[in-house]
C-alpha positions in Angstrom: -18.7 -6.8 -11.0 -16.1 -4.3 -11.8 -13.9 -4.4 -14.8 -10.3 -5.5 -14.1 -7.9 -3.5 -14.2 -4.6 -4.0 -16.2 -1.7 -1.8 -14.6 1.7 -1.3 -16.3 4.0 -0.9 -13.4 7.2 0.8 -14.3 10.6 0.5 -11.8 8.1 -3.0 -10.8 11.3 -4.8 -9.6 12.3 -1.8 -7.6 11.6 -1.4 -3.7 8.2 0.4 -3.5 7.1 -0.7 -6.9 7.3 -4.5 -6.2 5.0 -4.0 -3.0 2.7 -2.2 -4.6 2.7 -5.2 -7.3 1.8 -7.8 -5.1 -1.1 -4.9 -3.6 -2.2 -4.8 -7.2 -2.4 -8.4 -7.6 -3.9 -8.8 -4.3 -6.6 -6.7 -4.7 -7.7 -8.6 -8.1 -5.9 -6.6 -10.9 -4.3 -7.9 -13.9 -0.5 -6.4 -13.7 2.4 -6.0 -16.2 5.9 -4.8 -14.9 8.6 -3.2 -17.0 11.7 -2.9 -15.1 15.4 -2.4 -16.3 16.7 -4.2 -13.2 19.6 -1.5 -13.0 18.8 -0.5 -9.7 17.3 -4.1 -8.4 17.4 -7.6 -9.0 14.8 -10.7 -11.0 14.7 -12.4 -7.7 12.2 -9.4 -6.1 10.0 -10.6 -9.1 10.1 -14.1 -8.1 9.4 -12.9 -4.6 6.2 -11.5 -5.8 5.3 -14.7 -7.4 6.4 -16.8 -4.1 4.2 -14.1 -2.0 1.1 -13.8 -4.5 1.0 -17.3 -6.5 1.0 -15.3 -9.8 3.7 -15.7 -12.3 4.6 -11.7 -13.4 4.5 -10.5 -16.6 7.7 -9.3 -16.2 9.6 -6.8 -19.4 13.4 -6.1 -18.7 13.2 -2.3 -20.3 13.9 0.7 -19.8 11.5 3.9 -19.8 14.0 5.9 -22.2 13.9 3.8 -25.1 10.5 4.5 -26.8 10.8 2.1 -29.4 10.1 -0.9 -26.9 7.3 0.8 -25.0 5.3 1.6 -28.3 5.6 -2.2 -28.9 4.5 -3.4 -25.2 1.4 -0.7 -25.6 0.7 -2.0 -28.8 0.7 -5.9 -27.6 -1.4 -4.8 -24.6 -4.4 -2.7 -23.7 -3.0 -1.0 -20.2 -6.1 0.6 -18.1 -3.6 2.6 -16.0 -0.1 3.2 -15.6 1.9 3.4 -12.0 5.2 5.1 -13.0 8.5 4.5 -10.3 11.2 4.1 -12.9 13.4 6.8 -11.2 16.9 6.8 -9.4 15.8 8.3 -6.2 19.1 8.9 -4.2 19.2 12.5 -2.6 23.4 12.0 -2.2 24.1 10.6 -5.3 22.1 13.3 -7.3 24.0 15.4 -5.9 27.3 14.2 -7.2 25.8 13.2 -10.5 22.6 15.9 -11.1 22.8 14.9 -15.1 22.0 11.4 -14.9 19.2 12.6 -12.8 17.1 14.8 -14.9 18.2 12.4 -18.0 16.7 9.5 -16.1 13.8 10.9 -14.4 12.4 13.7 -16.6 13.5 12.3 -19.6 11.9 8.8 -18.7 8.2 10.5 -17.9 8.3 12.5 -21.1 8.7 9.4 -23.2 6.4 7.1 -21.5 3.8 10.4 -21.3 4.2 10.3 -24.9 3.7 6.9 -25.5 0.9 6.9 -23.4 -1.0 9.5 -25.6 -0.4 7.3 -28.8 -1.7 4.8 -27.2 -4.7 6.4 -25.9 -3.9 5.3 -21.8 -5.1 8.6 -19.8 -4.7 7.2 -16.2 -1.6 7.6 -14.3 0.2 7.3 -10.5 3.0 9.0 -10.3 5.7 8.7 -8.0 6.9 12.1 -6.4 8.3 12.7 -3.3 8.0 15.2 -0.1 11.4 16.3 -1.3 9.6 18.3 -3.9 8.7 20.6 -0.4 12.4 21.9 0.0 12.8 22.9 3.5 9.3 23.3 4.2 7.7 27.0 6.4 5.4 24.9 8.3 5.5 21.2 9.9 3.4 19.4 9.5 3.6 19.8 6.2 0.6 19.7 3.3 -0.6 19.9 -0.2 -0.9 23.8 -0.5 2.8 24.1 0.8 4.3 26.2 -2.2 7.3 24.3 -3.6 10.9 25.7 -2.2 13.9 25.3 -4.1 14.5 21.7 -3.5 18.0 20.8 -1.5 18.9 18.4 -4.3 18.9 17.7 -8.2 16.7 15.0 -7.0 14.0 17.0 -5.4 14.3 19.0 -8.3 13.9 16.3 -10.9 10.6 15.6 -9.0 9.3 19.3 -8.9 9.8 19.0 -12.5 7.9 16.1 -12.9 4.9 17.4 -11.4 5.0 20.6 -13.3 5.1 18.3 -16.5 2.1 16.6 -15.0 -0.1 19.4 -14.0 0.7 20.9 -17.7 -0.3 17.6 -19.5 -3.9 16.9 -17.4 -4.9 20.1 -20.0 -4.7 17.2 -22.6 -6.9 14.4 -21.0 -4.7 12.5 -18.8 -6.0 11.7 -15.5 -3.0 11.9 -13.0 -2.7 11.6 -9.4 0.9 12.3 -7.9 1.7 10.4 -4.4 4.3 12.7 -2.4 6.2 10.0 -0.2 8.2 10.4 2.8 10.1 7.8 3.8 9.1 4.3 3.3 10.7 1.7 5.6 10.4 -1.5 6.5 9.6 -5.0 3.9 6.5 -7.1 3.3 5.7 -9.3 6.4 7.0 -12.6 4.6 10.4 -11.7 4.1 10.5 -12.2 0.7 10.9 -8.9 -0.6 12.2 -5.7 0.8 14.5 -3.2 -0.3 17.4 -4.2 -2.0 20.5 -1.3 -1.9 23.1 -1.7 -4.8 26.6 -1.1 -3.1 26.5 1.5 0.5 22.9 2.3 1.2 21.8 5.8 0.5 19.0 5.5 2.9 19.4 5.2 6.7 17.2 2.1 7.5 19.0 -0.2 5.2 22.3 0.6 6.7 20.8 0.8 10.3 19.7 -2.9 9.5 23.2 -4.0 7.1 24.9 -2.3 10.7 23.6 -4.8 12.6 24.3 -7.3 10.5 27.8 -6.3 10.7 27.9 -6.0 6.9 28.9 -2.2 7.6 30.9 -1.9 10.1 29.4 1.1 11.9 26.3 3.9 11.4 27.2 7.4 10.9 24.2 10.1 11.9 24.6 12.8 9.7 24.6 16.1 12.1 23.5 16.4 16.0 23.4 19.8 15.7 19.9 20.5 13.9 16.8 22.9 15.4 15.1 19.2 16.2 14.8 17.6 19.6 17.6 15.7 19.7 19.8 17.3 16.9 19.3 15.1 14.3 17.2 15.5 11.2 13.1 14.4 11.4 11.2 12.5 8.7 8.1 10.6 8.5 8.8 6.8 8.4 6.3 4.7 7.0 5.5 1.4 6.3 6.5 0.4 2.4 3.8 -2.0 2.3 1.6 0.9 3.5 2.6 2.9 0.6 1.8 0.4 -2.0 -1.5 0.4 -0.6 -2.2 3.5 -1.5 -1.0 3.1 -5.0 -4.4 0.5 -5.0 -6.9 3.1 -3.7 -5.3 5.9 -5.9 -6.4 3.8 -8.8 -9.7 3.3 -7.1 -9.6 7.5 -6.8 -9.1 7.8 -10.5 -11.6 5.7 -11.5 -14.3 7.2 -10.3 -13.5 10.6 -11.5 -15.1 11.8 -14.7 -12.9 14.6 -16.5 -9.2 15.0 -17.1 -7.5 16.3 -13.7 -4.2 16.5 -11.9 -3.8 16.3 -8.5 -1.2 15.5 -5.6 -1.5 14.1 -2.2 1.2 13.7 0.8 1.9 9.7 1.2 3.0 9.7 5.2 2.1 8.6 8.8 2.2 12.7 9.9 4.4 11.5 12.9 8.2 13.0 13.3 10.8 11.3 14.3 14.2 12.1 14.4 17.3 9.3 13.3 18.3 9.7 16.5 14.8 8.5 17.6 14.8 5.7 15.0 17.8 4.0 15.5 17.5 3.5 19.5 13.9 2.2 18.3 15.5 -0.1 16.4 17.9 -1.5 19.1 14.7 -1.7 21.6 12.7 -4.0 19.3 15.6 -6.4 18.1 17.1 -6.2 21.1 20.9 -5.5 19.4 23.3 -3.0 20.1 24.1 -0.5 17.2 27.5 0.6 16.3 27.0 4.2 15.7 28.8 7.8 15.8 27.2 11.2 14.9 29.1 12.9 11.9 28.9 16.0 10.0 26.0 17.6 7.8 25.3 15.5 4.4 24.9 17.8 1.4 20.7 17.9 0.3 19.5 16.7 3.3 16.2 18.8 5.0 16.5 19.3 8.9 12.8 18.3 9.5 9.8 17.5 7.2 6.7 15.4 7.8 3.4 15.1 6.5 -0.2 16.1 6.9 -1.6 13.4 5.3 -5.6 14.5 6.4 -6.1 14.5 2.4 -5.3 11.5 1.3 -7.1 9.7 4.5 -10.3 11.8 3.3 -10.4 10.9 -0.4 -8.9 7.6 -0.4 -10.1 6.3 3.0 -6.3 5.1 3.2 -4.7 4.7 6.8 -1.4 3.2 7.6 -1.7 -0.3 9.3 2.2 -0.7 10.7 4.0 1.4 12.9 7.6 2.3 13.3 8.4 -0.5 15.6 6.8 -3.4 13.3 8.7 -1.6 10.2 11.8 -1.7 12.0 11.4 -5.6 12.9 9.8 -6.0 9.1 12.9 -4.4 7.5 15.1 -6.6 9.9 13.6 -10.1 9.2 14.2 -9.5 5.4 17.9 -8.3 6.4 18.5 -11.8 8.0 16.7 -13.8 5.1 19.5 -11.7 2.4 22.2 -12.6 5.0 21.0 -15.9 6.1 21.0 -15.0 9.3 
């Protein structure tokens, strides 16, 4: 039998990160999550518990102060390390690119350095296709060189992986996951993504439109070089994406020497908002309020993955598609709202 893992999940509370918890947990690891609920709530912790029958080992911390992560490393001997901790809005990094890099680089250099005290080589990190800029070629993969990315966001995470790359020279076993978009929320309804104030991303406020929370959805541009007009991303499946967080560790494991390496987290299918959102009225059968406005500032015109690498050395494959994430992201709408 194989030794149990114990995973230190930072940003654990937060959308992606509390899915891939309850993957962790399901898949027989032991799991501590360090969180500093800025960006998220404690009831997505007791939805884990509801959804997994575990209670969480749950730290309210943040990455940046030092002094409490040298104490939880002390008190614990962590196998790996998942790190999400990160604001991850394209359009408010724009407007505030400071608190960015503060948060995100600054956050990974003092948990890196923890982590090297403490002698924990093994970590996930938790990138982003933004890192791509506006890509030459679609589908889009691994080799791509980086562009300059259309936000302080992007940026941050372009950074990041540079900091990564540079640090494997000094033992650490990293593997960065480049997501698109994840959508959707775990099949029970008890958890899902949880917006603090307007939603930056489009399927929250497709689904808080519908629930006439917001009174109607604007579609940023209709006059893109896309099908339709309006930008293309790759949606997939949060739950999806927190399975791969499980068979990255699995990857890690099994490899021998220090290494970095990177690998696109997406379905490889394009679809445009346009696209999405008429998807969305076809599977819950309700009529969206929307109107097409101009360009947002940062935002790509098209960019999907090729995600042949990860399917090859993970043996990952996504299990939902965009309808079932549409109706997954709208059942956990109508259990916030009581609908």
């Amino acid at each position: 039998m194989s030794t149990i893992n114990h995973v230190l999940v930072t940003g654990g509370a937060g959308y992606i990160g509390s899915h891939t918890v309850v993957e962790l947990i399901e898949a027989g690891n032991k799991v501590t999550v360090v969180d500093n609920l800025s960006r998220s709530e404690y009831k997505i912790i007791e939805g884990i518990e509801t959804i997994t029958g575990t209670k969480i080992d749950f730290h309210k911390m943040d990455c940046l102060d030092a002094e409490a992560l040298h104490k939880l490393f002390s008190q614990n001997k962590f196998s790996s390390v998942i790190h999400f901790a990160a604001f991850k809005s394209v359009n408010e990094s724009v407007a505030k690119p400071l608190s960015y890099y503060k948060n995100n680089v600054g956050s990974l250099i003092v948990l890196l350095d923890v982590m090297k005290t403490h002698d924990v080589k093994d970590l996930i990190f938790s990138s982003s296709c933004t890192v791509y800029g506006q890509p030459d070629q679609i589908p889009v993969d691994e080799s791509a060189p980086f562009k300059k990315a259309e936000s302080p966001y992007g940026s941050t995470k372009q950074v990041c992986e540079q900091i990564l790359e540079e640090v494997a020279t000094e033992g650490f076993r990293v593997v960065s996951l480049r997501y698109f978009n994840p959508i959707g929320a775990h099949p029970s309804a008890l958890i899902g993504e949880l917006p603090i104030g307007v939603p930056n991303n489009l399927v929250p406020y497709v689904t808080q439109t519908a629930a006439e929370v917001r009174k109607a959805l604007t579609i940023f541009g209709n006059d893109y070089n896309t099908s339709d007009g309006s930008c293309v991303r790759d949606f997939i499946h949060v739950s999806d994406v927190a399975g791969a967080h499980v068979k990255a560790i699995d990857y890690v494991n099994k490899q021998s020497k220090s290494f970095y390496e990177a690998f696109n987290l997406g379905t490889g299918i394009g679809v445009s908002v346009l696209e999405l959102v008429k998807k969305f009225m076809a599977v819950t059968g309700i009529r969206l309020n929307y109107s097409i406005g101009p360009r947002r500032p940062g935002d790509v015109e098209k960019v999907y993955a090729n995600p042949e690498k990860i399917h090859k050395a993970f043996g990952w494959q996504t299990k939902y598609d965009l309808g079932q994430s549409l109706l997954h992201a709208w059942e956990w709408e109508k259990k916030l709202r009581d609908i």
